[in-house]
N, C-alpha and C positions, 0 to 999 in steps of 0.2 A: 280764808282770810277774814269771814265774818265772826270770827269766833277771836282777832286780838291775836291768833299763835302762829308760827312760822308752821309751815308745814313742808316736808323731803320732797324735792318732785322726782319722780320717778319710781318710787317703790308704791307698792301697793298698797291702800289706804288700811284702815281696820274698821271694822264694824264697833258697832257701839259693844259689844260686849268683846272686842277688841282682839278678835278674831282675822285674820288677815284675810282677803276677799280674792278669790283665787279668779280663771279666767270661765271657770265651769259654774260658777256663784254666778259671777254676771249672765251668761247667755240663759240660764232660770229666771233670773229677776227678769230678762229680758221678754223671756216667752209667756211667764205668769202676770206679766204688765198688760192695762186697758189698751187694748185697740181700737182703732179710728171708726170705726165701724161702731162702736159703743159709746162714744160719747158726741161723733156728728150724725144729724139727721143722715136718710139716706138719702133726700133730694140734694145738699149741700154734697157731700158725695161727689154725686152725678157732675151736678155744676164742675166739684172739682178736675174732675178726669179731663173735662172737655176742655176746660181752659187751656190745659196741658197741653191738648192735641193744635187749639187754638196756636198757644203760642210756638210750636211747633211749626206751623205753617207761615208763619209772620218772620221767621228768620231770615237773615240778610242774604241778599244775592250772591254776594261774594261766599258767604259759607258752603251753600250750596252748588256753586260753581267747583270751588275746593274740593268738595267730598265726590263729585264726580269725577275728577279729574284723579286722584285716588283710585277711584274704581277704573279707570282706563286703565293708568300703569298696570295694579295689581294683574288686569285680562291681558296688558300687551306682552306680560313677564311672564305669566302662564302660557302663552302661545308660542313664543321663541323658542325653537330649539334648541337640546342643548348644546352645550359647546364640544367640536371635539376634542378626544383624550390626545396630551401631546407625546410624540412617536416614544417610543421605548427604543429603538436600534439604532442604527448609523443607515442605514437599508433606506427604513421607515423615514428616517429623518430628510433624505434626499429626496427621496420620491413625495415629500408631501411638500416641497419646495414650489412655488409659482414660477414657471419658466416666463410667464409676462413681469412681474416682480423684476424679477431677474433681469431681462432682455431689458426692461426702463432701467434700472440702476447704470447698464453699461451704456447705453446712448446716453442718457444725462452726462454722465461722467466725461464721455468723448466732445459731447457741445459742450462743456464746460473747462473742462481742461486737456482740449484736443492738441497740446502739447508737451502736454505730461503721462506721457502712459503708462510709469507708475502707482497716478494715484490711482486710476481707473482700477489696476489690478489688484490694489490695497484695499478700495471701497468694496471688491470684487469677494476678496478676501474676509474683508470684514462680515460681509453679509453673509456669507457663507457658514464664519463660523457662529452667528448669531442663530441660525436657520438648524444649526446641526450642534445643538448644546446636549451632546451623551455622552457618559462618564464611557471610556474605554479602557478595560483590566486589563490588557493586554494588548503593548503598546508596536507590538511586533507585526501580531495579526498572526501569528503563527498556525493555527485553526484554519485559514482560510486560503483560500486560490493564491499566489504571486499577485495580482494585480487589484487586489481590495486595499481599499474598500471605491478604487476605480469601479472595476466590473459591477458596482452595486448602484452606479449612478445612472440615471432613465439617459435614453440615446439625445433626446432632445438640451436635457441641459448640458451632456460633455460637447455636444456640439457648439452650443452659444461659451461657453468655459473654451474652448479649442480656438476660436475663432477669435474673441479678444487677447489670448495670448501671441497669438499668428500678429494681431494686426500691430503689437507692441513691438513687435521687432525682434528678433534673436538677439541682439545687445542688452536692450532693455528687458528682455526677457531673465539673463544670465544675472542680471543685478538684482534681479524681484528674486530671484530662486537662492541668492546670497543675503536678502534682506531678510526674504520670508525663513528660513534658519534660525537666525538670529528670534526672529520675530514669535518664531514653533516654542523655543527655550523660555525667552521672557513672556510669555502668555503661560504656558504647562507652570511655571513657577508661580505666578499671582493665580494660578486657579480657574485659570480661564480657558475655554474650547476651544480647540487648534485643531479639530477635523476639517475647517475648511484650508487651510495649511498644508496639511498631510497632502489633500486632495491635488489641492495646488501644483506642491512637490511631486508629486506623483507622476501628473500628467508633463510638466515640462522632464523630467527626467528620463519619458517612454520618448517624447521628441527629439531630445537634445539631452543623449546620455552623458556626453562630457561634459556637461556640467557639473557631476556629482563627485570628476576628481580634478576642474579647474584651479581650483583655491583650497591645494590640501591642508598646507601650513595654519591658513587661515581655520578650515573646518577643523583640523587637530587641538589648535588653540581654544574652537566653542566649546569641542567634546572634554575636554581636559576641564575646564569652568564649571561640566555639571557631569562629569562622569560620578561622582559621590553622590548621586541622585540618579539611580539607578531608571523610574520611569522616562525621563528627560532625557537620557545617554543612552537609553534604546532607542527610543523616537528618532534621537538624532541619530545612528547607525540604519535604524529602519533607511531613513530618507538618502542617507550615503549610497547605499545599496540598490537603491531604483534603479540608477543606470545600468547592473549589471544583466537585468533581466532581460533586455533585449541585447547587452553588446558586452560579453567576454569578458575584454581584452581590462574594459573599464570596470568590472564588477571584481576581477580580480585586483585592480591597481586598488580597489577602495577598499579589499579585505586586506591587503599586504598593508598599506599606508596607515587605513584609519578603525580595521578593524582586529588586527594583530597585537596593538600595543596593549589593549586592555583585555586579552585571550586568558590572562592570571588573573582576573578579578571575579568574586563566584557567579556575583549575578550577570554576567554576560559571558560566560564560558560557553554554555548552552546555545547560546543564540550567533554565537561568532563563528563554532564549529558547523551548526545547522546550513547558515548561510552559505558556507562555501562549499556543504552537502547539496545544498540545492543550485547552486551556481553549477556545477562539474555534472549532475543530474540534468539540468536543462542544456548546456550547449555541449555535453560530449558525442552527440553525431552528427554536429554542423560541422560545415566544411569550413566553414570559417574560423574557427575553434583551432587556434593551434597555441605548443608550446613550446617556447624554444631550447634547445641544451640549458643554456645557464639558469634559466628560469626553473626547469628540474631539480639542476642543484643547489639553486637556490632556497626552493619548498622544501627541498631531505635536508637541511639546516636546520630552518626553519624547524619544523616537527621537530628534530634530533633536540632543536635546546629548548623544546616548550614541553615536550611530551612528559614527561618527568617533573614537572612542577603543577602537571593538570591531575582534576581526581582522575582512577582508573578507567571508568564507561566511558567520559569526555577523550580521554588518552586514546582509547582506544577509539573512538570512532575520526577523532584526527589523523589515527595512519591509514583507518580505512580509504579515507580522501587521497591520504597521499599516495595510496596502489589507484585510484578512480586516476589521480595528475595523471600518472606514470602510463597509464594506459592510453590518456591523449596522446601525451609526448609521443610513444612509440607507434601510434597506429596515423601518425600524421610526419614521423620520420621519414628520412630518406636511408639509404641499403649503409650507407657510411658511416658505424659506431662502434669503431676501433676505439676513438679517442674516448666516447661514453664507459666503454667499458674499461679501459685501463681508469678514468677517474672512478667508478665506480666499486671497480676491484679496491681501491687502495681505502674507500669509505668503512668497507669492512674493519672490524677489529682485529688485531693483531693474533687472532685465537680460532682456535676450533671451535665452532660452533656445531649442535647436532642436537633434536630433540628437544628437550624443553629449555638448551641454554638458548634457542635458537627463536629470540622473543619477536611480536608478531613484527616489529618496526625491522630490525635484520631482515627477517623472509622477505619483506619487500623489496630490500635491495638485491637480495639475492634473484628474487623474480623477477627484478632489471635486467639484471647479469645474462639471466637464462633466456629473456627478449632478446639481449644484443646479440645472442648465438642463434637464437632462430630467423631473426631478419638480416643477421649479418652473418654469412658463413665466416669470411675473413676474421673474424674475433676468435676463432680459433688458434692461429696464425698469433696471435694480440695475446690469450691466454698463455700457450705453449711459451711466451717468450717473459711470462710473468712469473714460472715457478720458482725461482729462487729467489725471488724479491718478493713474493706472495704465497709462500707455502701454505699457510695453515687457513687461509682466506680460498685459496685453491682447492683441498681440503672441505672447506666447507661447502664450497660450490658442487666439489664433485659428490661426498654424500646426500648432495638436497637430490642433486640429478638422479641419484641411484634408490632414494626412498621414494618419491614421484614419478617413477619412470612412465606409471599405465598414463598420466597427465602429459607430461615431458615429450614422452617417444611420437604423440600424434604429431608434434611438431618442429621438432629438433632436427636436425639432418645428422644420420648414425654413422656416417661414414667418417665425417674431419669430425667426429667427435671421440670414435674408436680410434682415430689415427691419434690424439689427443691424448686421448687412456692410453696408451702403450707407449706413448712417452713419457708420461708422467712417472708411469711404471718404471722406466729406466730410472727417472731422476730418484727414484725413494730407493728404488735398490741400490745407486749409488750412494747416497745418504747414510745408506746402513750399514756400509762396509765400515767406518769408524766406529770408534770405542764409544762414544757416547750419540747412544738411539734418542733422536725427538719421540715422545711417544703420538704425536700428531703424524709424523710421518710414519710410523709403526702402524697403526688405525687405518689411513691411506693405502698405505703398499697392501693390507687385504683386504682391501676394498677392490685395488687392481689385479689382486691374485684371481678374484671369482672369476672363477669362467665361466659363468651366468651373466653377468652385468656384460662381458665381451662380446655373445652370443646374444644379448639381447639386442646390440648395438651393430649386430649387420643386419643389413637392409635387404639379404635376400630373405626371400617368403620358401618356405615349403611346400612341395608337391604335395596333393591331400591322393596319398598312396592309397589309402585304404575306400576310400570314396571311388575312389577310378575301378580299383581292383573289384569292386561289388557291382557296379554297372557293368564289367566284361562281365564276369562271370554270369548276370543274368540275360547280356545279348546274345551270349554265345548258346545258353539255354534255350531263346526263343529261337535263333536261329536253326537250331537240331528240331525242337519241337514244328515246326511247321517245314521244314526239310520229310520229319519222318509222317506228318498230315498227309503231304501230297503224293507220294505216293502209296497212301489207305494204311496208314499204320504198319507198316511191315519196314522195320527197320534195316534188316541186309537189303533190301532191293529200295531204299533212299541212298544220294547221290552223299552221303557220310558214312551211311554204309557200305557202298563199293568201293568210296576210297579208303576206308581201316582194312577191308576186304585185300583190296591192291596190297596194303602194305602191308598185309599178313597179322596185320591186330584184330581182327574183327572178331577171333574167337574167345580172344584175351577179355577181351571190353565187354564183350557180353557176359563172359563172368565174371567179371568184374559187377558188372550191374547188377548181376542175377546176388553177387555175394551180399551187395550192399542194398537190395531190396530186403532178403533176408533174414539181414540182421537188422535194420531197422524194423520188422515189421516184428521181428523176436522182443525189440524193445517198445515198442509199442503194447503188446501182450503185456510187458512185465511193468510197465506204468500203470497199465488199466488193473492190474491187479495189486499192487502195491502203493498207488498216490492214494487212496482213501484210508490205508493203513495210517501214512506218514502225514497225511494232512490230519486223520485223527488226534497223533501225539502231539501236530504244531500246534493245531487249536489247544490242546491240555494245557500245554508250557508257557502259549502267549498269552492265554484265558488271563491271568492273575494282569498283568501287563496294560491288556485290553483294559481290563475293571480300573487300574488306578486313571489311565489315558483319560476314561469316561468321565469319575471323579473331577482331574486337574481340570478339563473343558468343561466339566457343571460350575465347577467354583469360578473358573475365569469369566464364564457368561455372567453369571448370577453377579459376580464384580463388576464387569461391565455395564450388568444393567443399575447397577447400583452408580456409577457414577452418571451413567445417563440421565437416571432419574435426580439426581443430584443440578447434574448441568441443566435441565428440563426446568426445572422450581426454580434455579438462579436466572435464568431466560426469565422465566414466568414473572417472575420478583422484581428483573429491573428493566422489563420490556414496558411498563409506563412512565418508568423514571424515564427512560431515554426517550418516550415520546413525547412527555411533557416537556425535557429539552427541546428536541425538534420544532414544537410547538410554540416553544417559547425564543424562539433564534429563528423561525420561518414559521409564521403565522398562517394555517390552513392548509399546511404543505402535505400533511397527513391524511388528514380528508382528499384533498387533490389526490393524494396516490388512490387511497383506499377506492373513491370513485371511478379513478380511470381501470384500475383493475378488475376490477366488479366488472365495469361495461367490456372490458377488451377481454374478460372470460365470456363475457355474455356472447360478445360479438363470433368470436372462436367456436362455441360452443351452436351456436345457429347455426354456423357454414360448416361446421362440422359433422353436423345432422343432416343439411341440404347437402352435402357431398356424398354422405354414407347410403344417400335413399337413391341419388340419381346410379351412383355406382353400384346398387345393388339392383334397381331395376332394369340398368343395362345390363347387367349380366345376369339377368335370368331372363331377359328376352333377346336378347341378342346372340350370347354366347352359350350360355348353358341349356341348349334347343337342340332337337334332332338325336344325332348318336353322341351326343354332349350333353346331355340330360342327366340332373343327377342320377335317378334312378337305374339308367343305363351306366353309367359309369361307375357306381357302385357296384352292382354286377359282374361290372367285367373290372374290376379292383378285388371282389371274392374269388372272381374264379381264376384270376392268375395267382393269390394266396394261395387256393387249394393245390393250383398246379406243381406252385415250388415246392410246397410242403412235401407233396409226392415224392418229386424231383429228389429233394434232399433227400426222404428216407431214401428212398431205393439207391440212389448213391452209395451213403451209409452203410446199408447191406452189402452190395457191392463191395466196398472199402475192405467191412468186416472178413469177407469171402475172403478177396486177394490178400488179407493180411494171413488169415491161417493156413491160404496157400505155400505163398512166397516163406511162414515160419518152417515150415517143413522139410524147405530145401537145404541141404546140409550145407 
């Protein structure tokens, strides 16, 4: 501004020959410029420093107060440990929960509103799900035990959890467990953590299973609100379902009421079917498990109008339940199922079924059919009075019976079921005499013609004739053999030989013997001379045979190892993915094994040695001593070798002798 002119601020000035002064210009001018050193004394200098250091020390008490206090924090923040990581699991989450925490929030709550034992549970509640904020994929738990994410909670907290629900009252209990419902839906929807909910639910539902089909109408009503929200309308089926795991009667009322209606919708077909897989799986050999008639007929409804609007795997594993029903029903029946089986017969389709028209949901009925004949003989009686109102349903009963029979026959009774077949038989023969043949009746009638299927269907067993007849004929052997021993081998003067003697056979019989020593011993000669012949040519002709046999078993191995080695890489490949899971869903769990293994080979492995040493020095001093001595026993293990060997030839020879004897004899 000395110079009169405005000048830009901001941009870079220009040098006198109007060159623009860049930031590398400057830091030259800067280092080529006089330093202090050169235009002050070097005592003035001196002085200067000191001042510095002077007025350094002169600063205010409060500054220096400050700047310590500075250096405190920064040492108290450096010394703190750090914080822990917060849980990853619902596990973790629990377990790192404060049972004192805990234990004060419910006595506050009880001195405070020790007339309200609601809120106590809601505070309860709350706290819980603050404590256990993890996102859960899978709102089922389906991955895990029945009773998770319970079983995952330490003993101590389900205990103080157990014990303020006890002290609420079973009234006030049954309201919390219809609030908290509500309360699962409106939290899962704004995004908020409802594991301590579940938990909640959980545990009053293993107490007090009827509560989970109290207020169906009501709970139908929540599930309808967010069934279109598929996370929320599991959750809420999840928590319907508690009850069933410890009590039947309830786990079934909550699949028929609340978890039937929504069986058509895709994302809970899976979990609807599953549930009452695992329902029929846990209580089908309690005693207390039963089904009644209607309730049967009720489920083959049921299945008959769903099965057909499910995809085909889910279809199918809902009849599989429905043979699991039918299996309760009938092993908790009483002997009286006349009446099941005429409704049952009449279930049938108006058609002959056989083979593949004979789809898996039929065979079930029909393997009703075939229960009410094995625990009910009188359903034969019931049958027989059904054929002409049920021909071809009849029909279909009797070929399942006759393609199943090796299954069927262990348990059927053959007798009123043959009486059964030969009536039926009448009835088709009559049938036929008219001008126009059902061809279902036609199919039928030679079913009953077989006289296989009639024959299989009597109950008496066969004498094993040829079994019998081979033990006579070799007692009667030994008894001649040791008859003609005692008295010294001389067969007319044994007590078989004075009686063929007596009866004037005795000379017969001996040629007889003498003929058939003879000729066998003639076939013997002609064996030893001609099976190396015939064995030569079998070998020729099987030779080529043998060589492909060896081929097709090189190539089948050689395939087998090839898939081996295939399956072996694939183990290899995803054996740390799977333990990185493990690792990751049970922290240490893998180590824990690997450790305990290690040691418990270890352990095996030492006692295994100390047993092998005490047991081998006991028996080399204790038992293998004296005429037990290996040495000695070896010995005498040679020389009864050498003796048989003897034995056998000389036999042999012998043999050889009496056979070119005995050939000779005409």
């Amino acid at each position: 501004m000395s110079s009169g002119q405005w000048e830009v601020v901001g941009k870079n000035k220009k040098s006198q020959n109007g060159k623009v002064k860049t930031k590398e210009d400057e830091k030259k001018s800067l280092k080529n410029g006089p330093k202090l050193e050169d235009v002050v004394p070097h005592s003035q200098i001196k002085s200067f420093y000191s001042g510095m250091e002077i007025d350094e020390e002169k600063k205010p008490a409060k500054e220096k107060k400050k700047e310590g206090d500075k250096k405190k924090n920064k040492e108290k923040k450096n010394a703190e440990p750090p914080k822990p990581k917060p849980p990853k699991t619902v596990e973790g989450a629990f377990e790192a929960i404060d049972i004192a925490e805990l234990a004060n929030i419910i006595t506050t709550n009880k001195l405070r509103f020790s007339n309200a034992p609601l809120v106590w549970l809601k505070e309860v509640a709350t706290f819980l799900n603050s404590k256990t904020q993890i996102e859960v994929e899978d709102p089922t738990f389906s991955n895990y035990d029945p009773l998770y994410p319970l079983s995952a909670v330490p003993k101590e907290i389900r205990n103080s959890l157990a014990g303020v629900l006890h002290d609420a009252g079973k009234a006030n209990a049954q309201l919390f467990f219809d609030v908290t419902l509500t309360a699962l839906a409106n939290d899962m929807s704004r995004g908020q953590s409802v594991n301590g909910h579940r938990l909640l639910l959980q545990m009053l539902a293993q107490d007090y299973p009827e509560f989970c089909v109290a207020s169906v109408q009501k709970s139908a009503s929540l599930r309808n609100s967010y069934q279109n929200r598929p996370p929320i309308g599991l959750s809420l089926l999840w928590a319907f379902g508690q009850g069933g795991i410890s009590n039947f009667a309830v786990g079934l009322k909550a699949w028929q009421e609340l978890f039937l209606p929504v069986i058509e919708l895709k994302n809970y077909t899976k979990y609807v079917v599953g549930y009452l897989s695992q329902l029929l799986d846990a209580h089908n050999m309690m005693e207390s498990t039963k089904v009644s008639q209607d309730q049967l007929f009720a489920m083959i409804d049921l299945v008959n109008n769903k099965r057909n609007s499910l995809p085909k795997d889910q279809s199918s594993d809902l009849i599989k339940q429905l043979s699991k029903y039918k299996d309760i029903y009938f092993n908790k029946s009483n002997n009286k199922l006349q009446v099941t089986f005429n409704q049952l017969m009449k279930k049938l389709p108006n058609q002959y079924l056989t083979g593949s028209t004979l789809d898996p949901y039929y065979r079930v009925l029909v393997d009703c059919l075939v229960d009410c004949l094995v625990r009910d003989d009188s359903c034969n009686a019931t049958w027989r009075q059904l054929f002409h109102r049920c021909t071809k349903q009849s029909s279909t009963l009797l070929d399942y019976i006759d393609t199943n029979w090796e299954e069927v026959s262990l348990k059927i009774k053959k007798k009123s079921l043959k009486t059964t077949v030969l009536q039926y038989k009448e009835v088709c023969g009559e049938a036929l005499k008219g001008k126009k043949k059902d061809e279902t009746v036609v199919k039928t009638n030679k079913i009953c013609q077989l006289k296989d299927i009639l024959d299989r269907m009597t109950s008496t067993r066969r004498f094993p004739w040829i079994w019998a007849s081979f033990f006579l004929l070799v007692g009667i052997a030994g008894l001649i053999a040791y008859d003609v021993n005692k008295s010294g081998g001389n067969f007319p003067k044994s007590t078989t030989g004075r009686l063929l003697n007596d009866l004037g056979v005795l000379e017969h019989s001996q040629l007889a013997w003498q003929k058939t020593l003879s000729t066998s011993a003639r076939g013997y000669l002609w064996l030893e001379t001609n099976a190396p012949i015939y064995y030569t040519q079998t070998v020729e002709i099987c030779k080529p045979y043998a060589i492909l046999s060896k081929d097709v078993a090189f190539i089948a191995a050689k395939k087998a190892g090839t898939l081996y080695s295939n399956a072996r890489e694939y183990v290899v490949e995803k054996t740390p993915v799977v333990l990185a899971a493990i690792e990751q869903y049970a922290p240490g769990l893998v180590d824990n094994i690997q450790s305990y293994t290690a040691s418990g080979f270890g352990v095996v492995k030492k006692y295994s040695n100390d047993y092998y040493q005490l047991t081998t020095e006991y028996l080399t001093t204790k038992v293998f001593i004296g005429e037990w001595a290996p040495e000695i026993l070896q010995n005498k293990t040679q020389t009864a070798l050498n003796v048989t060997r003897s034995q056998v030839s000389s036999y042999f020879h012998w043999f050889r002798e009496q056979v070119h004897i005995y050939s000779k004899i005409p």
